[in-house]
Rosetta silent file (secondary structure, phi, psi, omega in degrees, C-alpha in Angstrom):
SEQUENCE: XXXXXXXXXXXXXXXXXXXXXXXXXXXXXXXXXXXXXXXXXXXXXXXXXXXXXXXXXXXXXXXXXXXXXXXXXXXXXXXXXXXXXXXXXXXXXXXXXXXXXXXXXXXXXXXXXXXXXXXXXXXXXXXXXXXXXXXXXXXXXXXXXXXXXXXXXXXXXXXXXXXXXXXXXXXXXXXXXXXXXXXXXXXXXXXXXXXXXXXXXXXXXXXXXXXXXXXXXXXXXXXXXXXXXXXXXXXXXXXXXXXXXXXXXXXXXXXXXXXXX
SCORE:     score description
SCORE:     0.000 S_00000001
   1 L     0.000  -51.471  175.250    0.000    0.000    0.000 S_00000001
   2 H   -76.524  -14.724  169.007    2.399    2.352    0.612 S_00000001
   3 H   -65.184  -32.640  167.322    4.729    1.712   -2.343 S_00000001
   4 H   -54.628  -39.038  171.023    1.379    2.451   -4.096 S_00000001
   5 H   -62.459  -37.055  159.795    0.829    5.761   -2.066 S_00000001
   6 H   -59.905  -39.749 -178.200    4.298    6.695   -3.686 S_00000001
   7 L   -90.995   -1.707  160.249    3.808    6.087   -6.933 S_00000001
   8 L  -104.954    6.290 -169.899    0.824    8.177   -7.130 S_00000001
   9 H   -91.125  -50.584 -176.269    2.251   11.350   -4.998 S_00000001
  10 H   -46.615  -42.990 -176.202    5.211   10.948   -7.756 S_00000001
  11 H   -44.397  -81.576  171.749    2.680   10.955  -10.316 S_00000001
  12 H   -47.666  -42.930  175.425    1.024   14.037   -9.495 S_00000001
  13 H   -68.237  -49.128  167.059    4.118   15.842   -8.953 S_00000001
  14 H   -52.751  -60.060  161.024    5.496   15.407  -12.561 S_00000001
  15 H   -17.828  -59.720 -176.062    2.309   16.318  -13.690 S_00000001
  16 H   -94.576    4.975  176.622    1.993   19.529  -12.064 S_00000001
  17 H   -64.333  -36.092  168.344    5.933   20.248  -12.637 S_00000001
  18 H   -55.645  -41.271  157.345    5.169   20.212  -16.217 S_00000001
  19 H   -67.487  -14.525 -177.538    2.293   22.856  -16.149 S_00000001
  20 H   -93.839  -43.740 -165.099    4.461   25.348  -14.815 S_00000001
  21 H   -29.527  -72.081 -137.480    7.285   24.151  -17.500 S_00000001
  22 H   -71.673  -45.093  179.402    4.724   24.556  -20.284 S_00000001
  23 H   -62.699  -83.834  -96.128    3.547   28.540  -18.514 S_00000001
  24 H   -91.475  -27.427  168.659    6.871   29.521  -17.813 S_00000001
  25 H   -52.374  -55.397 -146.412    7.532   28.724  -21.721 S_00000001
  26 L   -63.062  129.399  170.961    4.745   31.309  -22.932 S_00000001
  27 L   -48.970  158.451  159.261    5.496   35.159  -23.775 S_00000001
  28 L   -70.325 -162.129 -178.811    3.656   37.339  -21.453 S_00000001
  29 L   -62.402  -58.606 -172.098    0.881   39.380  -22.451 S_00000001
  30 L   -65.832  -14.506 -154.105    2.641   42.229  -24.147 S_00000001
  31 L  -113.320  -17.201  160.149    4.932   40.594  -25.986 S_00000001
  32 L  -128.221   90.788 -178.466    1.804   38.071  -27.250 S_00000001
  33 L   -61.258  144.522 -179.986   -1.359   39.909  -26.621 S_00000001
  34 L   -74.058  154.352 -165.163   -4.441   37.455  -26.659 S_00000001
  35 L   -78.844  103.618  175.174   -6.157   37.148  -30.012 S_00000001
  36 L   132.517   14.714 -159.160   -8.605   39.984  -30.531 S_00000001
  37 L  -131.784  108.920  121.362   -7.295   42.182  -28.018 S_00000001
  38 L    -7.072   19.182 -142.386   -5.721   45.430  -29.233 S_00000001
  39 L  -108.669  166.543  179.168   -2.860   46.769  -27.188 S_00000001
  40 L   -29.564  -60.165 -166.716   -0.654   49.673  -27.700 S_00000001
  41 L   -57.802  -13.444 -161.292    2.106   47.696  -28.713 S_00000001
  42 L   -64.187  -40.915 -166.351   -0.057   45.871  -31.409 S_00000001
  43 L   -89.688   46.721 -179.038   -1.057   49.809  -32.758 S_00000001
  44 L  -101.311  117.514 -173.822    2.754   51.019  -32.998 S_00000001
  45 L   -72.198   90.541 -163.105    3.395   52.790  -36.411 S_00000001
  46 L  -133.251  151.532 -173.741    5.818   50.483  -37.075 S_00000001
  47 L   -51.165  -38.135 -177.774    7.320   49.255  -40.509 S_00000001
  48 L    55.087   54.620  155.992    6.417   45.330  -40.625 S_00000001
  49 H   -34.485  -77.845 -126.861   10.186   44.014  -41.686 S_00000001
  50 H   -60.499  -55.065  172.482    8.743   40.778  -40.886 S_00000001
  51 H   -61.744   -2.180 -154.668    6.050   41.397  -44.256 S_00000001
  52 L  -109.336  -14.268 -164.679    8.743   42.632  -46.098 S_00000001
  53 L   -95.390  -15.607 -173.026   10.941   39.769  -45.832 S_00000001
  54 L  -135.887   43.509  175.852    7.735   37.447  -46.479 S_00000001
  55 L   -64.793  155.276 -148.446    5.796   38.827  -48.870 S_00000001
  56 L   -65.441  171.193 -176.231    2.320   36.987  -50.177 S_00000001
  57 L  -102.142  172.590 -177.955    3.118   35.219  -53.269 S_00000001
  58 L  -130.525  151.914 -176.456    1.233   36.434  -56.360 S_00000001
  59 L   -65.112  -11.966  165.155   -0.421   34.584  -59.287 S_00000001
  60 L  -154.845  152.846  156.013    1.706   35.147  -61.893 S_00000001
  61 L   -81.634  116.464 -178.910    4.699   37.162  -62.820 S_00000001
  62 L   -81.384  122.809  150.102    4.598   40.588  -64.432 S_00000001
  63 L   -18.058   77.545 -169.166    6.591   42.436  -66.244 S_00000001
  64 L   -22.088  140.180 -159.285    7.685   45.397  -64.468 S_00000001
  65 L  -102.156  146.966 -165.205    6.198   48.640  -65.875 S_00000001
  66 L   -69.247  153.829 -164.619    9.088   51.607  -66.750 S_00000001
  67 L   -91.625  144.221  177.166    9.526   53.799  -63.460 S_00000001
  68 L   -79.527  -27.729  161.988    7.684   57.344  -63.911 S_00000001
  69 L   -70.998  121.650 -164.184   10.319   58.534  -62.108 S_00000001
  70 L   -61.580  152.568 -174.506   13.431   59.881  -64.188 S_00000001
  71 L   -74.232   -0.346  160.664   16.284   58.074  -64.255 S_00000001
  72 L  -109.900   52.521  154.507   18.651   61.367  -63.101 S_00000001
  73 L   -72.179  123.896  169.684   16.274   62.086  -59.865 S_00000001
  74 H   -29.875  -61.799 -165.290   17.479   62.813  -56.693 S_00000001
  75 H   -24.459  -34.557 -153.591   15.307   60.260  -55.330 S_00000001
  76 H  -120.516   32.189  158.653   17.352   57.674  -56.448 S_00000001
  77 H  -137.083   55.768 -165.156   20.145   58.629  -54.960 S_00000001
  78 H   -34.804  -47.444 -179.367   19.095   59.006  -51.003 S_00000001
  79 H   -41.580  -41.474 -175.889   22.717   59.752  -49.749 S_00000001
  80 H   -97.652   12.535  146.411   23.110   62.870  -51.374 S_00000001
  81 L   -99.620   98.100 -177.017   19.777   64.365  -49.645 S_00000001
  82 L  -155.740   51.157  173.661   20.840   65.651  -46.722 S_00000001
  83 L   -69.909 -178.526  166.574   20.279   69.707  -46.726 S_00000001
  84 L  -111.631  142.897 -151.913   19.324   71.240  -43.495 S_00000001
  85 L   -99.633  135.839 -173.475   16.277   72.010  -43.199 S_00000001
  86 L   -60.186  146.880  170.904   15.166   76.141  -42.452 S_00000001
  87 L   -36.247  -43.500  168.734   14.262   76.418  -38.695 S_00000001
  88 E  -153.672  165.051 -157.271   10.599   75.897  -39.449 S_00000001
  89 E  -175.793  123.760  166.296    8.878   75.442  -42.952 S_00000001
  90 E   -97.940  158.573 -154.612    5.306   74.564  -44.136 S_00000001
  91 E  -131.884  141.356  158.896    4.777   71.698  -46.199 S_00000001
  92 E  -115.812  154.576  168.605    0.938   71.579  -48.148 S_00000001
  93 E  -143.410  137.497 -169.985   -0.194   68.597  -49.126 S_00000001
  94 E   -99.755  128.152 -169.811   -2.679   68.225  -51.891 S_00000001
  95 L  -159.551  131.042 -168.059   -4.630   65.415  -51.768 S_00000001
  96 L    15.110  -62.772  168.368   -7.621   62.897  -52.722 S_00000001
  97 L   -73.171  -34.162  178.599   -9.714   64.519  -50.025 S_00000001
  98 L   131.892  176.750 -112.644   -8.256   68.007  -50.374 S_00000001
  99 L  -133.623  164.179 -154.874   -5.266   70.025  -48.929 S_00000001
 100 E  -178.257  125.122  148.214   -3.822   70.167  -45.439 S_00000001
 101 E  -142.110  157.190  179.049   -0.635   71.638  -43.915 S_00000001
 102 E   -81.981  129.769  169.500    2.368   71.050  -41.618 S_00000001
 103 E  -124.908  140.371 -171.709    3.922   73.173  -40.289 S_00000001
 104 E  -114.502  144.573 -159.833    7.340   71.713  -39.051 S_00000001
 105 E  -119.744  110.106 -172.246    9.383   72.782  -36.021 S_00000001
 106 H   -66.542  -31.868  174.077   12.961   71.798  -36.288 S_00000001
 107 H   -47.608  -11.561 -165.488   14.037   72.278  -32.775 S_00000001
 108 H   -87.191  -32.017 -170.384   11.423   69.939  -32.132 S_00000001
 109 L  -161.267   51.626 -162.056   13.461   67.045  -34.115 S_00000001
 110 H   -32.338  -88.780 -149.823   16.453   68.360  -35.874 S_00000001
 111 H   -49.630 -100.963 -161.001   17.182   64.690  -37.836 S_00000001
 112 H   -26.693  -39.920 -174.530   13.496   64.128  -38.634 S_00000001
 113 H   -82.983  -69.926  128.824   12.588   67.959  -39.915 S_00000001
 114 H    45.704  -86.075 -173.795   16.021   67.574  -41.971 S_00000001
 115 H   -52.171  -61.272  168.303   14.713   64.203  -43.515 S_00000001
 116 H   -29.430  -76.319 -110.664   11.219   65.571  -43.997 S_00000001
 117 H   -99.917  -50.309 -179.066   11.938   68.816  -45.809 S_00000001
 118 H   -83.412   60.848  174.758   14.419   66.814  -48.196 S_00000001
 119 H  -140.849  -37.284 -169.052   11.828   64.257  -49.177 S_00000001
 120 H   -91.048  -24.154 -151.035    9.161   66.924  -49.525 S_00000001
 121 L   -85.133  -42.988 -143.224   11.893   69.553  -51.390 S_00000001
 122 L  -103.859    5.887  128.358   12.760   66.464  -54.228 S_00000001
 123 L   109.832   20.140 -173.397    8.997   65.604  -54.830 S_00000001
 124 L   -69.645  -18.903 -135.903    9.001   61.900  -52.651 S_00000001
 125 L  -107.687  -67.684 -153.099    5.334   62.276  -51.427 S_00000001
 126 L   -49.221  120.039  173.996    3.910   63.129  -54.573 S_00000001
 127 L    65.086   25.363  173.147    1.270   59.789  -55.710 S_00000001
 128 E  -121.321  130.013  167.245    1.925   57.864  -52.172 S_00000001
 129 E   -74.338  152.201  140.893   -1.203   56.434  -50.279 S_00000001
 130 L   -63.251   71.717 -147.043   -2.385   56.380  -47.543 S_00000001
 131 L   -94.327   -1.536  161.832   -2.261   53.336  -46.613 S_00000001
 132 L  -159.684  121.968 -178.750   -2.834   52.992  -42.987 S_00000001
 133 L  -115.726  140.763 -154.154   -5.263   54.535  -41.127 S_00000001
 134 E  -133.283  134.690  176.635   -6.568   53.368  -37.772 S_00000001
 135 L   -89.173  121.373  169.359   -9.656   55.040  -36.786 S_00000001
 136 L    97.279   42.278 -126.071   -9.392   56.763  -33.493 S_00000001
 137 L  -174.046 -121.806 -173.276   -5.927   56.228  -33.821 S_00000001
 138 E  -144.963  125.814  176.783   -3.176   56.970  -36.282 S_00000001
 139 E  -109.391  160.908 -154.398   -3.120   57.485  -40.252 S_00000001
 140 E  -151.082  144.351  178.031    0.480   56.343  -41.733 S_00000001
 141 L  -167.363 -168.480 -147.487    2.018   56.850  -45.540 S_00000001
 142 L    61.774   41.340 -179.036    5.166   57.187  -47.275 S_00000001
 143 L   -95.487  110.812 -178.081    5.856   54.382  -49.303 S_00000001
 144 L   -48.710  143.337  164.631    7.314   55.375  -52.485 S_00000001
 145 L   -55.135  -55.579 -122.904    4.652   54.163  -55.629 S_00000001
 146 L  -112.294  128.728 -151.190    7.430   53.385  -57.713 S_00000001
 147 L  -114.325   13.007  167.529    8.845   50.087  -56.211 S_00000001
 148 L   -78.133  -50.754 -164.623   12.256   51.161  -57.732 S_00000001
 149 L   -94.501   -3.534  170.493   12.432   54.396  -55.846 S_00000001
 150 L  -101.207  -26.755  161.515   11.117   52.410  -52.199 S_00000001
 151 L   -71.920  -61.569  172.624   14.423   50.116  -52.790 S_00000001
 152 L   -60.970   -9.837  173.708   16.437   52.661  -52.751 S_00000001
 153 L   -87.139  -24.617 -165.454   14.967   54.420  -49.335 S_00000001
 154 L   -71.499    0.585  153.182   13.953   51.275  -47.692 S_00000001
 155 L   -94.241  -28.736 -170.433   17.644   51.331  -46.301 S_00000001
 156 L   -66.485   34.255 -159.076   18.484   54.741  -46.286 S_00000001
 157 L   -80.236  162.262  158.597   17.616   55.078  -42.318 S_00000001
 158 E  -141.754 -174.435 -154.141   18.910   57.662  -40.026 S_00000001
 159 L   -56.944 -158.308 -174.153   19.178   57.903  -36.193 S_00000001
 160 L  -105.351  163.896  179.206   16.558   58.582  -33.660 S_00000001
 161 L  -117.142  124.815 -164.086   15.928   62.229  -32.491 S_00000001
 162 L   -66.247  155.076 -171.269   15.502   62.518  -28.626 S_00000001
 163 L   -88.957  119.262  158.665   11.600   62.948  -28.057 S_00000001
 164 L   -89.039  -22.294 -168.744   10.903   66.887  -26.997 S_00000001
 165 L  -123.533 -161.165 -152.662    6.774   67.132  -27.895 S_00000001
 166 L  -148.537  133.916  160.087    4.025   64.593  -26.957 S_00000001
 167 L   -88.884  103.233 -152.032    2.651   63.113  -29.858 S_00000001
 168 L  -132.120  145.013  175.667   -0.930   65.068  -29.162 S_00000001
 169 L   -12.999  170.429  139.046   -3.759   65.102  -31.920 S_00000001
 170 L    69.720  -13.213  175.014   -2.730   66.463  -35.328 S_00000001
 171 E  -128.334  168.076 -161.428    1.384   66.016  -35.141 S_00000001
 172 E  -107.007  152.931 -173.133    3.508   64.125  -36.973 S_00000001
 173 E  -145.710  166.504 -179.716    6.358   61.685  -36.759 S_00000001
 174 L   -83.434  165.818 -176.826    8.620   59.056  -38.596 S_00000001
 175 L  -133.542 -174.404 -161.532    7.211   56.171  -37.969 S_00000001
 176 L   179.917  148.916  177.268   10.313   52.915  -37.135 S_00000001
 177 L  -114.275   11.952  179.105   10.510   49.383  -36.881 S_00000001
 178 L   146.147 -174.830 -162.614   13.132   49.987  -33.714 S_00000001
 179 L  -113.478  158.755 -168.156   15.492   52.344  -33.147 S_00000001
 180 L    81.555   21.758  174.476   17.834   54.146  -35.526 S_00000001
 181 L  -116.739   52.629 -170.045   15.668   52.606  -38.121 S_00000001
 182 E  -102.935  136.840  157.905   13.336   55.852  -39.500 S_00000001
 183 L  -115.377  -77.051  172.768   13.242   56.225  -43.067 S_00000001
 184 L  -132.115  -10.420  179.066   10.475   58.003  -45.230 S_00000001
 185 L  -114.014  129.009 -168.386    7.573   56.847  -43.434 S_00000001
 186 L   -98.997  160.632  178.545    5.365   59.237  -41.310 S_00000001
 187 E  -118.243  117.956  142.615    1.937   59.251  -39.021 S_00000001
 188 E   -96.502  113.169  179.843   -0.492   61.919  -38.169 S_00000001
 189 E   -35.387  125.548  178.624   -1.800   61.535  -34.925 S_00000001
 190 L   -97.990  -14.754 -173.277   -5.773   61.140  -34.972 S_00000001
 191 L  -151.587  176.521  175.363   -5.756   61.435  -30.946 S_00000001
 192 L   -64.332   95.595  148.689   -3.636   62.003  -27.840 S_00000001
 193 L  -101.388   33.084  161.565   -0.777   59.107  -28.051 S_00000001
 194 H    19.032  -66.302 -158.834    1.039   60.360  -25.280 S_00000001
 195 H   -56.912  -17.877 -176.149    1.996   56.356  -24.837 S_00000001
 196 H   -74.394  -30.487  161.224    4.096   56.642  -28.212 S_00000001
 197 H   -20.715  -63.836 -162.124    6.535   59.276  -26.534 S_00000001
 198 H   -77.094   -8.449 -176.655    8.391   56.501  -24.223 S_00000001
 199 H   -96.739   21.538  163.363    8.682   54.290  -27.722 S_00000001
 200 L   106.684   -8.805 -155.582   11.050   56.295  -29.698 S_00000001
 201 L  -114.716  107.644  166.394    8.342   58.334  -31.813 S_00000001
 202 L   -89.335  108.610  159.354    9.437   61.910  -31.972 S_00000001
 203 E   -59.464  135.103 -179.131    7.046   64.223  -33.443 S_00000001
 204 E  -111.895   -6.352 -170.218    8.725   66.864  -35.708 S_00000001
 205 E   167.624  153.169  167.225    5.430   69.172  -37.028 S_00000001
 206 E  -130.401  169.159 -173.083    1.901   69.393  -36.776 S_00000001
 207 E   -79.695  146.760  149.931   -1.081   69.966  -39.048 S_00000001
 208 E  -129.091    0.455  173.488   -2.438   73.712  -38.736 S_00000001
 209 E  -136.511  145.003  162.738   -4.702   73.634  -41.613 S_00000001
 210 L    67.186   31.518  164.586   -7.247   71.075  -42.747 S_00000001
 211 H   -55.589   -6.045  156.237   -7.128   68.838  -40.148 S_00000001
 212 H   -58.268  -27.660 -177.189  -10.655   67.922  -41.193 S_00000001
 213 H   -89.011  -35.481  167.528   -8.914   66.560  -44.191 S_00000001
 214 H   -79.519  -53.921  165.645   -6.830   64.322  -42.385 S_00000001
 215 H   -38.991  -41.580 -174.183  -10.038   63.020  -40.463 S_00000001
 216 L   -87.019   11.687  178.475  -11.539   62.504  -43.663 S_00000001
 217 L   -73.847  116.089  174.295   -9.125   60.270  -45.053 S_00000001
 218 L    15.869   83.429 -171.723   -9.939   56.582  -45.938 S_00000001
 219 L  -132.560   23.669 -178.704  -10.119   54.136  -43.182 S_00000001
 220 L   -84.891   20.097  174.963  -12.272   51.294  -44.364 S_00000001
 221 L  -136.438   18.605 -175.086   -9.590   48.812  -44.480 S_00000001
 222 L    21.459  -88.485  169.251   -8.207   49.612  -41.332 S_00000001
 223 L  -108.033  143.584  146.531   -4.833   47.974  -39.850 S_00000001
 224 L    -7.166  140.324 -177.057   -2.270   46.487  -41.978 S_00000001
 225 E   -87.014  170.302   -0.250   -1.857   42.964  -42.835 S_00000001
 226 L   -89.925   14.937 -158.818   -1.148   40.654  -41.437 S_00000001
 227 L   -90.783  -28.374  158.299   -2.431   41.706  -38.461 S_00000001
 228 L   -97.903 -155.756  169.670   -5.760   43.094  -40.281 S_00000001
 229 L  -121.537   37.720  157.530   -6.925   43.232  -43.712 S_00000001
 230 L   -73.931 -168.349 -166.247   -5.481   46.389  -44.959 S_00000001
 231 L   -81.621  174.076  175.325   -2.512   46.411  -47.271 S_00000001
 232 E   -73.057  121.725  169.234    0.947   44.475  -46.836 S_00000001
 233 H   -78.331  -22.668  176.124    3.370   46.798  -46.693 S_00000001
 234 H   -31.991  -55.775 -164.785    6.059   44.053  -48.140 S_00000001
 235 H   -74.077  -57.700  161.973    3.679   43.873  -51.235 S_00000001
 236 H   -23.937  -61.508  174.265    3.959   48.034  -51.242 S_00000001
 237 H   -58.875  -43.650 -157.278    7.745   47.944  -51.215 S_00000001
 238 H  -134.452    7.519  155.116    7.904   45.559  -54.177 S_00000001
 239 H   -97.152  -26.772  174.963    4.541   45.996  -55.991 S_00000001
 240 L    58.108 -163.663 -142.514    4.005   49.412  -55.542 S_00000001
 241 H   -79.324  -26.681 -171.448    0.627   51.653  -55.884 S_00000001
 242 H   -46.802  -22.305 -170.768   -0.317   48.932  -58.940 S_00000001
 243 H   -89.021  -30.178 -174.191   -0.703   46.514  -55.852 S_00000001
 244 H   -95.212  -52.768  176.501   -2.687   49.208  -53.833 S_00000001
 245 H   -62.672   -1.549  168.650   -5.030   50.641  -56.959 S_00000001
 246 H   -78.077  -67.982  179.852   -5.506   46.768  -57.484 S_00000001
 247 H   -98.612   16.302 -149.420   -6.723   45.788  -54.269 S_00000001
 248 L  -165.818   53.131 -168.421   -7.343   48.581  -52.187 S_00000001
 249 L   -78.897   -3.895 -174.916   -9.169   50.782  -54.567 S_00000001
 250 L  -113.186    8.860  138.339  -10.762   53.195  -52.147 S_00000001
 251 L   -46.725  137.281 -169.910   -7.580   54.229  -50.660 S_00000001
 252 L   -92.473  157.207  168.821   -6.682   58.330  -50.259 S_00000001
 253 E  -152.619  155.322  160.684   -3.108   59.376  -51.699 S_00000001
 254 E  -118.920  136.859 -153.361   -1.585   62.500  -52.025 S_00000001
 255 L   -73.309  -39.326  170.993   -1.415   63.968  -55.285 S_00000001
 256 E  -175.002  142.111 -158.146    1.604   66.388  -54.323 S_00000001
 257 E  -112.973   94.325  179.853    3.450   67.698  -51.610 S_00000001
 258 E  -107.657  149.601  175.976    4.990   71.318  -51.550 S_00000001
 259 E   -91.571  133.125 -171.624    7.358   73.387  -49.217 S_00000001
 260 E  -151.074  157.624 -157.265    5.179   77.020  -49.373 S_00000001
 261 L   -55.535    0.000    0.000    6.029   80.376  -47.664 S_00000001
């Protein structure tokens, strides 16, 4: 009887030693949020390497279409844009919905208003969507069209800029996939993210006109695959707007981007 008493005490004890193994395995919460649940980190204006490295396969192979951009553009040389940018400088942007501007404050983010002004000065903006917008949220662009002219940028990062402003309704930021990794792509804040501050995301400028127009921008496909069903950005980077006016036809873009007095 008692060798019996042992061999079920043993029993039970492997048992539960194994349930904690099997917890003690599992990310927490933040780092795997339960499925359907939302959290900050999930809603981070962040880059998706992870799509870019694994993009969806497609049904056939096309024949690349000649890049609209000319072949002597700045664009397609990122290295050699790197003026300094006037202490502050409005940027309009003309666009699907209608025009909006930034006005950007360099002291606020020397590196970022820098990056900004020469991307907006050389005409980078100009026919890039909008391709993720989170309602109540964030809206996020700056994906070249031209899947020529997003290979060269999609490397080109430069550091981080210490955070000075609150990312508060209406301003704008690089958006990053970690740090020292900002390229060309920016967010305008649809609400107070205060929580984006302690994550690296330095605002550089805010809208002061037509922030109605940035409300009214597209948002019926909501977050980015894969974690929703908006676009890929992988499939951005190497399909380019043919991939977004294909499937995403009710996206906003902006039609052109100017530096104005």
């Amino acid at each position: 009887m008692n060798r019996i008493l042992l061999l079920l005490a043993a029993t039970t004890l492997l048992a539960l030693t194994g349930c904690r193994e099997q917890g003690a395995g599992q990310p927490d919460g933040t780092s795997a949020p339960r499925p359907g649940a939302q959290t900050q980190t999930q809603q981070q204006p962040q880059q998706q390497v992870q799509a870019q490295q694994q993009p969806a396969p497609t049904a056939a192979p096309q024949q690349p279409k000649p890049s609209p951009v000319p072949p002597d553009s700045p664009l397609r040389t990122p290295a050699k844009l790197t003026e300094k940018a006037p202490d502050t400088y409005k940027v309009r942007f003309e666009t699907t919905k209608g025009p909006f501007v930034v006005q950007v404050h360099r002291d606020w983010a020397p590196l970022g208003a820098d990056r900004f002004y020469n991307l907006v000065k050389n005409g980078f903006f100009d026919d890039v969507a909008f391709f993720r917008a989170v309602e109540g949220f964030m809206v996020q662009f700056g994906i070249h069209g031209d899947p020529a002219i997003a290979a060269q940028w999609r490397d080109a990062v430069f550091p981080d800029d210490p955070n000075k402003h609150p990312n508060s309704r209406g301003t704008i930021s690089f958006a990053t996939s970690g740090p020292n990794s900002r390229t060309t792509q920016v967010f305008i804040n649809y609400k107070d993210n205060s929580f984006l501050d302690r994550m690296g995301f330095a605002p550089f400028g805010e809208v002061t006109e037509g922030m109605d127009v940035v409300d009214s921008l597209y948002k019926g496909y909501g977050e980015g695959a894969p974690r929703g069903r908006g676009p890929n950005q992988g499939r951005i980077q190497t399909e380019g707007n043919a991939y977004l006016r294909a499937d995403f036809p009710q996206l906003d873009y902006v039609k052109r981007a100017t530096i104005v007095p």
